[in-house]
C-alpha positions in Angstrom: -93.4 171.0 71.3 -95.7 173.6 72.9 -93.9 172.4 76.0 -96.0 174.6 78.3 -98.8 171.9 77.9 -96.4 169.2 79.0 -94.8 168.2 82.3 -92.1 169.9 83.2 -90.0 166.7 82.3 -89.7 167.0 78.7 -88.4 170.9 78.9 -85.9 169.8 80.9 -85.6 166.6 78.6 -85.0 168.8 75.8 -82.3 171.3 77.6 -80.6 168.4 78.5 -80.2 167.2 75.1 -79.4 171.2 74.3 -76.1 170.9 76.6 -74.4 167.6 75.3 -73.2 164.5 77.0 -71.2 162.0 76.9 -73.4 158.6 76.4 -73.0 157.0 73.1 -76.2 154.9 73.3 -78.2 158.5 73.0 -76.6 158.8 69.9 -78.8 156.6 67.7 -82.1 159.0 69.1 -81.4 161.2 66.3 -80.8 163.9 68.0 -77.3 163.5 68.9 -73.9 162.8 67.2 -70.6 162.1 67.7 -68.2 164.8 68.0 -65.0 163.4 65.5 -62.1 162.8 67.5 -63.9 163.0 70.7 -65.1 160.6 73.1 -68.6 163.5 73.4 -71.8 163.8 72.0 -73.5 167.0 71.0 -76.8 168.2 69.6 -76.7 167.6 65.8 -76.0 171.9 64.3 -73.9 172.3 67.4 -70.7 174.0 66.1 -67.5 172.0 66.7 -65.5 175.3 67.0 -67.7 176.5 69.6 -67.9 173.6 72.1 -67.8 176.1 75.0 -70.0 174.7 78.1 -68.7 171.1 79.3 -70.9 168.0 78.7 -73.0 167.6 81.9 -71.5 166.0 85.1 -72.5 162.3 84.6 -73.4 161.9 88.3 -75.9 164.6 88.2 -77.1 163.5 84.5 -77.8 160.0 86.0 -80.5 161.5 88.8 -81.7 163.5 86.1 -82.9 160.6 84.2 -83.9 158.9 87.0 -86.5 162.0 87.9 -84.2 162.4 91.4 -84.0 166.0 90.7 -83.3 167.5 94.3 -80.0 165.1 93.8 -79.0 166.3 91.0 -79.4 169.3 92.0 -76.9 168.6 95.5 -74.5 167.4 92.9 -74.0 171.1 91.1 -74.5 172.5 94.8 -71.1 170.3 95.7 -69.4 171.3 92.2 -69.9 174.7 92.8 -68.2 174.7 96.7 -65.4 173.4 94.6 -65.4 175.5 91.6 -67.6 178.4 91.9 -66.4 179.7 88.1 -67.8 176.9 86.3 -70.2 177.6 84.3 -71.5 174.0 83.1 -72.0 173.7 87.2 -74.3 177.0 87.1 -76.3 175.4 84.2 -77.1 172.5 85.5 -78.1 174.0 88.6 -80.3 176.1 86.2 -81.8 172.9 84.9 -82.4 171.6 87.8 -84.2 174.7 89.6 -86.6 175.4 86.2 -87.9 171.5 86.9 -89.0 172.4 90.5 -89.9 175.5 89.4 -88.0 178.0 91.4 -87.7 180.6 88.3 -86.0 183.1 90.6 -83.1 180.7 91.5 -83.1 179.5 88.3 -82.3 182.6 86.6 -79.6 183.7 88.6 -77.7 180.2 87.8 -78.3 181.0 84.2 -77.4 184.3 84.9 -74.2 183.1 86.1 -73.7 180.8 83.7 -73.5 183.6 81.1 -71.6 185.6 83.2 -68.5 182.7 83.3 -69.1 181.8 79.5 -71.0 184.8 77.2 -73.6 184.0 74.8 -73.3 180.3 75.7 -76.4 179.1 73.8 -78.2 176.3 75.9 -77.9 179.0 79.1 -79.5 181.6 76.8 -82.3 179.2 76.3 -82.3 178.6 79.9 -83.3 182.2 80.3 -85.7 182.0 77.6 -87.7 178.8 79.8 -87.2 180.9 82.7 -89.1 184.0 80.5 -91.8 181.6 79.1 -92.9 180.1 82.4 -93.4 183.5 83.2 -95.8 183.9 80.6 -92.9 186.9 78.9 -92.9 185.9 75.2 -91.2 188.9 74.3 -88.2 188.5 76.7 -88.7 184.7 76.0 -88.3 184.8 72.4 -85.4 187.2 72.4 -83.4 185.1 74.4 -83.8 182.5 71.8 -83.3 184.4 68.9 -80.1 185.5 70.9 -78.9 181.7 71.0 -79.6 181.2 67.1 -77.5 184.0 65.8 -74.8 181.9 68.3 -75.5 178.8 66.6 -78.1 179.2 63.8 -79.0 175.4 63.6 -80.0 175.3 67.3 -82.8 172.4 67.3 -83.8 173.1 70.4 -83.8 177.3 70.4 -85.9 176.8 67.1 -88.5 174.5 68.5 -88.9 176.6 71.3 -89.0 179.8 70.0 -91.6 178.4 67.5 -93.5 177.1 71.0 -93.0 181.0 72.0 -94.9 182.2 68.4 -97.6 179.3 68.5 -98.7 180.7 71.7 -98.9 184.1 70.9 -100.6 183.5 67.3 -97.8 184.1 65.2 -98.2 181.3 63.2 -96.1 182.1 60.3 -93.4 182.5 61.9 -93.9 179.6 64.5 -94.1 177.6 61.3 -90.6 178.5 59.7 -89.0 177.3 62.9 -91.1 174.5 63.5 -90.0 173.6 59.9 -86.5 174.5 60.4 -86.3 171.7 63.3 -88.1 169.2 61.1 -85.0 170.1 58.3 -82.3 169.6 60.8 -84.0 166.4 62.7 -86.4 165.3 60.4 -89.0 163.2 61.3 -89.7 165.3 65.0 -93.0 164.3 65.6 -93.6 167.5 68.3 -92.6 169.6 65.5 -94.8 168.1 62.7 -97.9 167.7 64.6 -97.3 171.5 65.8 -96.8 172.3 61.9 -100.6 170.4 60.8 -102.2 172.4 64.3 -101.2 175.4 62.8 -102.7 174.2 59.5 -105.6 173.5 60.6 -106.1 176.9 62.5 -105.6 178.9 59.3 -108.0 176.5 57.5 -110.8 177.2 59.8 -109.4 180.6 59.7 -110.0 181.2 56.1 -113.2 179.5 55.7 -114.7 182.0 58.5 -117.9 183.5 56.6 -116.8 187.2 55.7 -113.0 186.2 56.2 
């Protein structure tokens, strides 16, 4: 989505959607589906096996969508007083500090959120945001790479390490992720119009005089 050009809103749009929740009426946005036997929702390639972070605290996820993000964020504060080891709290808080954009804070929650539960793949592309906004590709992009080989068809990890290529001129390789999220939610429209930019670039590209 080349999300850097965007409010911080839809990142934070799109790690929510990364975690899992539990509202059925997201479920007909295409992103999400029904987990069988389960009254939760998860991003369509999540792996049922490897459910490990806990659908977001419905309190906090309801300031979230209501943009009151300095609640939300008193809400994982609270959680954690009670429960400092869990790690869906530490996300969260993650989430919440990337939106006001307090990147140290916000790595040490998705810090801890990998210390509670390894290799957790939304908190690993919690760490790759944190890397971006710090204008890191290289530590940005690893951290993504790092979720796929968790769960290889991560939506979310492959749009945004695609984001990560676009921005440092890789196109090819932006381009099989961007197309890779178009195969697993087709019809993505941040994905395909990202796909014709890069098009378009190697158009003009090629028609350069001496190219």
């Amino acid at each position: 989505m080349m999300f850097k050009q965007y409010a911080p809103g839809l990142v934070i749009a799109a790690l929510l959607l990364g975690a899992g929740f539990y509202y059925s009426k997201y479920l007909d946005s295409g992103f999400i589906e029904e987990v069988p036997g389960t009254d939760r929702g998860v991003v369509k390639g999540y792996d049922y096996n490897d459910l490990r972070l806990v659908p977001l605290d419905e309190k906090a996820l309801k300031y979230y969508l209501k943009g009151e993000i300095e609640l939300a964020l008193q809400t994982y504060d609270k959680i954690i007083a009670r429960a400092e080891n869990e790690p869906n709290a530490h996300y969260g808080r993650g989430v919440c500090l990337l939106f006001l954009q307090n990147l140290d804070e916000a790595e040490k929650s998705f810090r801890r959120a990998l210390e509670l539960a390894p290799n957790t793949p939304p908190a690993l592309v919690g760490m790759g945001s944190v890397e971006s906004w710090r204008d890191n590709s290289e530590k940005s992009i690893e951290y993504y790479k790092q979720a796929l080989t968790v769960w290889p068809n991560y939506a979310v990890a492959h749009e945004f390490v695609a984001d990560e290529y676009f921005r440092i001129e890789q196109y090819d390789l932006a381009q099989v992720h961007y197309k890779k999220v178009t195969e697993l939610i087709p019809g993505t429209e941040t994905a395909e119009a990202s796909q014709r930019q890069i098009d378009v670039i190697k158009m003009n590209r090629d028609n350069k005089p001496g190219s």
